[in-house]
TIKOLBA-911619 format. One record per residue (C-alpha): x, y, z; residue in one letter. Coordinates in steps of 0.001 Angstrom, whole numbers, padded with zeros to 6 digits, always signed. Layout:
N
XYZa ...
END
This chain:
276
-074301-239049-119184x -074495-238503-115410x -076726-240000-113102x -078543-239524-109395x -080468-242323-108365x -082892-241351-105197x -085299-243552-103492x -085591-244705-099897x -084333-247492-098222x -084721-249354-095287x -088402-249065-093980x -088486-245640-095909x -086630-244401-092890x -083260-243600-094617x -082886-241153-097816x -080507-242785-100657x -078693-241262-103258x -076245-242876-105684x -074440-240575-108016x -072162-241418-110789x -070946-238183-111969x -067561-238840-114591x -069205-236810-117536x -069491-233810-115239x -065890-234174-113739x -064687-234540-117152x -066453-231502-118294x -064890-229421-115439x -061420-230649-116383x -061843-229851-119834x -063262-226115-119508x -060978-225529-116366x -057444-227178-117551x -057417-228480-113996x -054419-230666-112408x -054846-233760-111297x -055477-232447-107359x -057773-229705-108674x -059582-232145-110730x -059842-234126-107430x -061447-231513-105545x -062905-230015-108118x -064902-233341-108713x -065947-234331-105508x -067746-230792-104568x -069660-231205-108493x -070404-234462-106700x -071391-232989-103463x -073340-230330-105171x -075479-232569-107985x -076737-234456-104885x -077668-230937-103047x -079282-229550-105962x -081556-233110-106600x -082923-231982-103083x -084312-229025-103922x -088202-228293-104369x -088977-224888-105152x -088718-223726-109199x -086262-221608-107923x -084053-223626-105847x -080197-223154-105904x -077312-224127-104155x -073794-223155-103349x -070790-225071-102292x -067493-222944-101124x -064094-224160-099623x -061825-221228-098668x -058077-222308-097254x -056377-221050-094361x -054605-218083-095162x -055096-217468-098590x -054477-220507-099753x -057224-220120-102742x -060952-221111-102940x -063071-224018-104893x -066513-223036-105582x -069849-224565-107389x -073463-224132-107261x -076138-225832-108910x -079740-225335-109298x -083256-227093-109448x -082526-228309-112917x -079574-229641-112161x -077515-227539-113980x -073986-227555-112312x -070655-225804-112249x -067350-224508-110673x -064233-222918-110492x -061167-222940-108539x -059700-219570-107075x -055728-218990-106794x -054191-222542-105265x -055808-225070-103583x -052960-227413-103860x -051824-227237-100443x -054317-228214-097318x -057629-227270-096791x -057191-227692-093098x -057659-224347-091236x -059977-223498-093813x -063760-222833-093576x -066847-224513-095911x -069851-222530-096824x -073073-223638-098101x -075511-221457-099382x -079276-222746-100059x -081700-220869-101539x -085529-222832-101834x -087166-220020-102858x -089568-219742-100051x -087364-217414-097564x -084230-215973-097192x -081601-218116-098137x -079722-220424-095754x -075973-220034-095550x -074368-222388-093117x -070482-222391-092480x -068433-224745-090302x -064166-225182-090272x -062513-227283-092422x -060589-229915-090208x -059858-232747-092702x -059031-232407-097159x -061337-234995-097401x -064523-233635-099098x -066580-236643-098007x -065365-235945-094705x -066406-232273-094918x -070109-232144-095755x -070465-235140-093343x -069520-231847-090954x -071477-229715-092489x -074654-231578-092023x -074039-232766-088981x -073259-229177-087305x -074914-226947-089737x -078320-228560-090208x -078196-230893-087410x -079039-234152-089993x -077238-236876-090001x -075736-237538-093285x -073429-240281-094471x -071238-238445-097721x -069077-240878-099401x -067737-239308-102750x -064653-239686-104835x -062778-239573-107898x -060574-241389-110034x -057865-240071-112897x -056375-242282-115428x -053291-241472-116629x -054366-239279-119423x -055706-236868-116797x -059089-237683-117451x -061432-238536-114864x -062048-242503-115020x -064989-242665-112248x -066738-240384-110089x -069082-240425-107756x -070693-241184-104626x -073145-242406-101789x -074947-240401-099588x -077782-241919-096874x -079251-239304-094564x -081269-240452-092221x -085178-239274-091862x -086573-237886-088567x -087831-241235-086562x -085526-243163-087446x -085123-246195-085879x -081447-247084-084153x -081845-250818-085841x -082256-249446-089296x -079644-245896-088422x -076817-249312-087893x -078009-251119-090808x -077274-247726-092897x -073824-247316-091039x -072748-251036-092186x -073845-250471-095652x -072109-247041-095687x -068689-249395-094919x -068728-250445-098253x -068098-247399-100221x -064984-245997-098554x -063677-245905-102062x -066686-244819-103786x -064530-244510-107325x -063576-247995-107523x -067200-249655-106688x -068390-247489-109492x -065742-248367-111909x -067146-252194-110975x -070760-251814-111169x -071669-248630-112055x -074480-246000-110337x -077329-248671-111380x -075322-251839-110485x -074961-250532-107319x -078573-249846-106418x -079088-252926-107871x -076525-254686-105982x -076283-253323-103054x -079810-252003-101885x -082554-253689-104294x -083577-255653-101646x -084031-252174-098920x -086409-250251-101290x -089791-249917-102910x -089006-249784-106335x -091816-247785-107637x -090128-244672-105360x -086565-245455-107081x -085991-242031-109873x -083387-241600-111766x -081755-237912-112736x -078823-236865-115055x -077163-233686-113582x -074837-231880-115943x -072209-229096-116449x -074171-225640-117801x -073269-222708-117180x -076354-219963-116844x -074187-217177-118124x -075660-215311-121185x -074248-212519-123721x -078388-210763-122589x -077366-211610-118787x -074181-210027-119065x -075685-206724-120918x -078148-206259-117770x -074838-206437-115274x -072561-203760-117013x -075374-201673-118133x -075794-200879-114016x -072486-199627-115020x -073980-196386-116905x -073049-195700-119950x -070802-192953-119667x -068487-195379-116963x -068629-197971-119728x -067671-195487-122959x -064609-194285-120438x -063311-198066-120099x -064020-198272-123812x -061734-195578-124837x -059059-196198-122450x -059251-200606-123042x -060513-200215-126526x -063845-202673-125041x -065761-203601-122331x -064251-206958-121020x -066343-209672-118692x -065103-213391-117832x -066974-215886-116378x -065213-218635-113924x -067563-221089-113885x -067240-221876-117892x -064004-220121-118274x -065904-217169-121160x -064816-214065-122283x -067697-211250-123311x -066357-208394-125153x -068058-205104-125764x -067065-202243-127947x -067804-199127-128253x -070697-199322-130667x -071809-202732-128688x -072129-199832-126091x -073832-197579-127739x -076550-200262-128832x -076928-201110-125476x -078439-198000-124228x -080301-197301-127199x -082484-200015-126846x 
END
């Protein structure tokens, strides 16, 4: 199971979140046959995105995360919503450097239009990225810390992560206090292979927060692709277009790249369609 701890520390000045997210990772690397670097990358913007999506309020909150290389060098994408459903999928190769590169982050609330903030990519570190993003997109500053590590099997051993953002007002005593403790999770992977998510609330910030505001949430992989939602997308289509691509194909054929699923329709799964 994956968890997101949230609560706030240090004079309820500073917002902390402590994610331990090696089911998800694993799940991605299962659906997505991903390589050890994609896995990598792959797993620390699941990370990145769990702990966006646990900050959403509206019913209809969403979130995306995308990292586009420099020249075509491929794209990583997930989004995640108010139930903390999460996903992703990489795009052609990330293997090489993300430097060059731009990061876009698209937040929908549900209130307004969404926000969509993008800022370059000057570092492969992902931690090092959406500590960018926040700082020069929505002007917050934000202490990411996430990472992942692979055992020799391929599988993800620990992932994870600390973020502390810091609330308006506050104070520069308690803003250096959450800059020391950030220090300790430069290899966020390894502390939770020692004490786990819990162990390190525990550990490391029991004594910084009221503990009736401490929650806990389990983020996982789901996909919100449907059969029903494809059948609305291809019947915009028109029938005609879609009896065409049957004859010529022999079906109707729709993947999904977040969980890596093939819909097929035929001509008589046609036909049913628009007799409805």
């Amino acid at each position: 199971m994956n968890d997101l701890f949230k609560a706030l520390i240090l004079d309820k000045q500073v917002s902390l979140s402590v994610l331990d997210t090696t089911g998800l990772v694993n799940r991605a690397i299962e659906i997505h046959a991903l390589r050890d670097g994609e896995a990598v990358l792959m797993g620390n913007l699941l990370t990145c995105c769990a702990y966006m999506s646990g900050c959403l309020k509206s019913s209809r909150g969403a979130v995306s995360i995308t990292v586009r290389g420099a020249e075509g060098e491929g794209s990583a994408s997930v989004s995640g919503d108010i139930n903390l459903h999460i996903r992703g999928c990489i795009n052609g190769s990330c293997r090489r450097t993300l430097k060059g590169g731009t990061l876009t982050v698209i937040k929908d609330d549900g209130f307004f239009r969404p926000f969509v903030g993008t800022c370059p990519v000057e570092s492969d570190d992902v931690s090092e990225m959406m500590t960018a993003y926040f700082r020069e997109s929505e002007q917050i500053p934000t202490m990411v810390s996430v990472g992942v590590n692979l055992g020799g099997d391929g599988r993800c051993s620990a992932a994870g992560g600390v973020v502390m953002q810091l609330l308006p007002g506050t104070s520069e005593e308690n803003a250096e206090r959450a800059r020391e403790l950030m220090r300790a999770f430069s290899r966020p992977a390894d502390v939770l292979s020692s004490l786990g998510a819990q162990g390190i609330v525990r550990s490391c910030f029991g004594g910084l927060m009221d503990e009736k505001g401490l929650y806990l949430l389990h983020p996982d992989y789901v996909c919100n692709c449907s059969r029903e939602k494809i059948e609305s997308v291809i019947m915009a289509v028109g029938k005609d277009e879609l009896l065409s691509v049957c004859n010529e194909r022999g079906n109707v054929s729709v993947h999904c790249h977040y969980c890596n699923t093939d819909y097929t329709f035929d001509k008589e799964d046609i036909l049913k369609l628009f007799d409805k």
